[in-house]
C-alpha positions as a Markdown table, in Angstrom:
| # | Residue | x | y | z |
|---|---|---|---|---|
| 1 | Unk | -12.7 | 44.5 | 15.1 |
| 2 | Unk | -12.9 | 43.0 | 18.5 |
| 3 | Unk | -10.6 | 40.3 | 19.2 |
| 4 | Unk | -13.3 | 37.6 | 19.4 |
| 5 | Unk | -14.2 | 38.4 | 15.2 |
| 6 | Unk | -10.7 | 38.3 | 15.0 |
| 7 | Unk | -10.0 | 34.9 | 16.1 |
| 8 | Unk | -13.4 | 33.7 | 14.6 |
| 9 | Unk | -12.5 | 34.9 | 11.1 |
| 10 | Unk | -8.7 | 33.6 | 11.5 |
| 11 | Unk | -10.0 | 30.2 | 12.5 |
| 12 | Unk | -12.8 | 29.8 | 9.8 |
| 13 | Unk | -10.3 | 30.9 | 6.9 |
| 14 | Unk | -7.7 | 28.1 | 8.8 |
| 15 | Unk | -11.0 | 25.6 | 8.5 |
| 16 | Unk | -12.0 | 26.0 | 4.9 |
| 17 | Unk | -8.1 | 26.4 | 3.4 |
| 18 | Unk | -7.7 | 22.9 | 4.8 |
| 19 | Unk | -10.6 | 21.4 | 3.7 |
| 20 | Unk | -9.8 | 23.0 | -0.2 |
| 21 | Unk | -6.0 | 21.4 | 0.5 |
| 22 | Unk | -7.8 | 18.2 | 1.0 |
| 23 | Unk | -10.0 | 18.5 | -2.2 |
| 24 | Unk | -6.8 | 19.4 | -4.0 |
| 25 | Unk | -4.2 | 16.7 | -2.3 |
| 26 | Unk | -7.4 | 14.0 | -3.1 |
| 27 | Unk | -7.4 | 15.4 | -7.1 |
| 28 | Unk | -4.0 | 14.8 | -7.0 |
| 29 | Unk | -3.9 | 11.5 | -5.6 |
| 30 | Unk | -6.2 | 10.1 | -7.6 |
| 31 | Unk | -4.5 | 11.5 | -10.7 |
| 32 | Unk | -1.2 | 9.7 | -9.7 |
| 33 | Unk | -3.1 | 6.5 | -9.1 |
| 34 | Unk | -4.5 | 6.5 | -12.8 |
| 35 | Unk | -0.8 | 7.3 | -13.8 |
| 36 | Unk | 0.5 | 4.2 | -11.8 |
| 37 | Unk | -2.0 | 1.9 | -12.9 |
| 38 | Unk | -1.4 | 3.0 | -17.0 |
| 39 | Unk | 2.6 | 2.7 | -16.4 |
| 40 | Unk | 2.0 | -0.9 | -14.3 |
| 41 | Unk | -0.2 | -2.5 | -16.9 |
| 42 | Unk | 1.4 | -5.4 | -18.6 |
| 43 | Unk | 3.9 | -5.8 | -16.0 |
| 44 | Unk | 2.8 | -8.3 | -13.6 |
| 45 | Unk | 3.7 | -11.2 | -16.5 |
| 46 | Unk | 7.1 | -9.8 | -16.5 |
| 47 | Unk | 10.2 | -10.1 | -13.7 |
């Protein structure tokens, strides 16, 4: 394996673990904004 396929394959794994981080760090911020908004509801009356 030249060093060109090397650096080529390392970068392209780099590129698509990010963009499956994203996915997963998106999943999981729309699952914590579901939780906030089931724990927040009735509260605004309150304080």
């Amino acid at each position: 394996m030249g060093f060109y396929e090397h650096i080529t394959r390392k970068l392209s794994s780099a590129v698509s673990d990010k963009a499956e981080l994203n996915r997963l760090v998106l999943r999981w911020k729309r699952s914590f904004e579901e939780v906030e908004k089931a724990l927040n509801r009735g509260r605004k009356g309150r304080g």
